[in-house]
C-alpha positions as CSV (number, residue, x, y, z in Angstrom):
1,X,8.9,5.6,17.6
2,X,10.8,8.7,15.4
3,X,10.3,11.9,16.0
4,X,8.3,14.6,14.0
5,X,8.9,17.7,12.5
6,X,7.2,20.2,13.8
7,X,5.4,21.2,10.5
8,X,4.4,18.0,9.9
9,X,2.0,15.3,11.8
10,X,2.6,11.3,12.3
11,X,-0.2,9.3,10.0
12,X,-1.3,11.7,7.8
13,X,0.7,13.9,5.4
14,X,0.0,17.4,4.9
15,X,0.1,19.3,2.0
16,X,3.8,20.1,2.2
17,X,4.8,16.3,3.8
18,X,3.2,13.8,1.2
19,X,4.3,10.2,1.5
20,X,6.7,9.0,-1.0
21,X,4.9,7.1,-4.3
22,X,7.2,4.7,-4.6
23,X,7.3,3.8,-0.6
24,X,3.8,3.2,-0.7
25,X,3.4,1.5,-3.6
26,X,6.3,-0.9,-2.4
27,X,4.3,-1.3,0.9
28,X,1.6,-2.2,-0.8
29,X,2.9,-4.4,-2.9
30,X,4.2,-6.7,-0.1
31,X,2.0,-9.5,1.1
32,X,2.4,-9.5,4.3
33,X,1.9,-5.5,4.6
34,X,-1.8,-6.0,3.1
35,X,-2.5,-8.9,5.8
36,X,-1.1,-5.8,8.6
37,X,-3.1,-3.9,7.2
38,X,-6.5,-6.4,6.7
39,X,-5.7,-7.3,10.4
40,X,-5.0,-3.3,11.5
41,X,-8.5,-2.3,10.3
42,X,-11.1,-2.5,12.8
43,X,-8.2,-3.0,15.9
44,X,-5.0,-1.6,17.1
45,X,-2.7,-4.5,17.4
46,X,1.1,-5.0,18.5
47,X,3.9,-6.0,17.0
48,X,3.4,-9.6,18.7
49,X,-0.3,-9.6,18.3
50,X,0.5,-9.0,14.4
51,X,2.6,-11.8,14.3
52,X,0.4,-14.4,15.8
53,X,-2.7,-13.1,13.6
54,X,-0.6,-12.9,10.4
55,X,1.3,-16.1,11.1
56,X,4.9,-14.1,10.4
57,X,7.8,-14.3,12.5
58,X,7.5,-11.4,15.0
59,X,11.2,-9.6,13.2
60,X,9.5,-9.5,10.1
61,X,6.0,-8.4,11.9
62,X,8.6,-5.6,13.1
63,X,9.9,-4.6,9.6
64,X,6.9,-5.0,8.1
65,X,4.8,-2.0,10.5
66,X,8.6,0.0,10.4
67,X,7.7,0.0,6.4
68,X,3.9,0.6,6.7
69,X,4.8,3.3,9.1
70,X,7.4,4.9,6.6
71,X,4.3,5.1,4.2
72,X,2.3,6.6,6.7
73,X,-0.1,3.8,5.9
74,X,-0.6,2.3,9.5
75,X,-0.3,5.1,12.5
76,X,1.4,4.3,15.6
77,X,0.4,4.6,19.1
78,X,0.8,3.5,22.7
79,X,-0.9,1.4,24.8
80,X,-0.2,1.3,28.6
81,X,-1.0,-1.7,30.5
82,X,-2.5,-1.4,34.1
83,X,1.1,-3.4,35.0
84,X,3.0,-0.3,33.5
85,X,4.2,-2.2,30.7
86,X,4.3,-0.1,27.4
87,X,4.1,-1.9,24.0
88,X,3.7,-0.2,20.7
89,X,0.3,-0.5,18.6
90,X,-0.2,-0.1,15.1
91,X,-3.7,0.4,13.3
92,X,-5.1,1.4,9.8
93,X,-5.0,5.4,9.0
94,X,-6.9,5.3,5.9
95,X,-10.0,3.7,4.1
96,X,-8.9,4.3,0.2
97,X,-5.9,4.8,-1.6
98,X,-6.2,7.0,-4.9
99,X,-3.2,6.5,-7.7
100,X,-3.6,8.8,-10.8
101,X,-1.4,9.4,-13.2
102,X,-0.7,13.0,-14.2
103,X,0.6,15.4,-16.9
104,X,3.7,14.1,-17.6
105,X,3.8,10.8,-16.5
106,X,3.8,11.9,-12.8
107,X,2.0,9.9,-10.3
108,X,-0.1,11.3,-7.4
109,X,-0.8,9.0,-4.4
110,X,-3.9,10.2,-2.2
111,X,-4.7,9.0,1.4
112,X,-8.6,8.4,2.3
113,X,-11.1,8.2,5.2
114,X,-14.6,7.1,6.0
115,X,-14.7,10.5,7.3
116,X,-13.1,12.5,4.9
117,X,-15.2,10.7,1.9
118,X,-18.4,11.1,4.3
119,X,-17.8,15.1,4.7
120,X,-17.6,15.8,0.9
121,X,-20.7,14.3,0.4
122,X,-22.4,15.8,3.4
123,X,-22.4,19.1,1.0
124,X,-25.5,20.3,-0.8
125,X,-25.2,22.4,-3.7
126,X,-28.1,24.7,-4.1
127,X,-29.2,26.5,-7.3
128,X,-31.1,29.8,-6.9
């Protein structure tokens, strides 16, 4: 795993750490990143278990998360066996991704949840 800055936090990018366009649009792109990511949905799964589910050699399995990661598509966490073995597990952080294109040509990239999308409609708007 990499370290953090301080400002920022690991899976989803604040207003001042955004994930690169082109990284995630590169992830995305990639086949077996959107198989990770089909198979990362509803489970954590490992590097290994990624592998066997995505029928990819476990190296690329690794490259593949290391670049979803990067993207801050698929969060990272740890899971710790009753034997004491530790082994890196990757799931899913968001439900939707958003492209625009803006003024300029510029492209925006935005990051959704269940949660996030469920919240903004939770909101009445009364008129008195």
């Amino acid at each position: 795993m990499s370290a953090t800055n301080a400002d920022s936090t690991r899976g989803w990018p604040t207003e001042n750490d955004e994930p690169d366009v082109q990284t995630v649009l590169t992830a995305l792109e990639d086949d077996a990143c959107r198989h990770i990511l089909e198979a990362t949905t509803d489970e954590s799964l490992t590097a290994t278990e990624l592998s066997e589910q995505c029928e990819i050699p476990t190296s690329t399995a690794y490259r593949k998360v290391e670049k979803l990661a990067e993207a801050e598509l698929v969060e990272e966490q740890v899971r710790i066996n009753t034997s004491g073995k530790h082994a890196t597990e990757y799931h899913k952080c968001f439900d939707d991704v958003v492209v625009s294109v803006a003024d300029e040509g510029h492209i925006d990239i935005e990051l959704t949840t269940r949660a996030e999308t469920d919240a903004d409609s939770s909101y009445a708007v009364a008129d008195d």
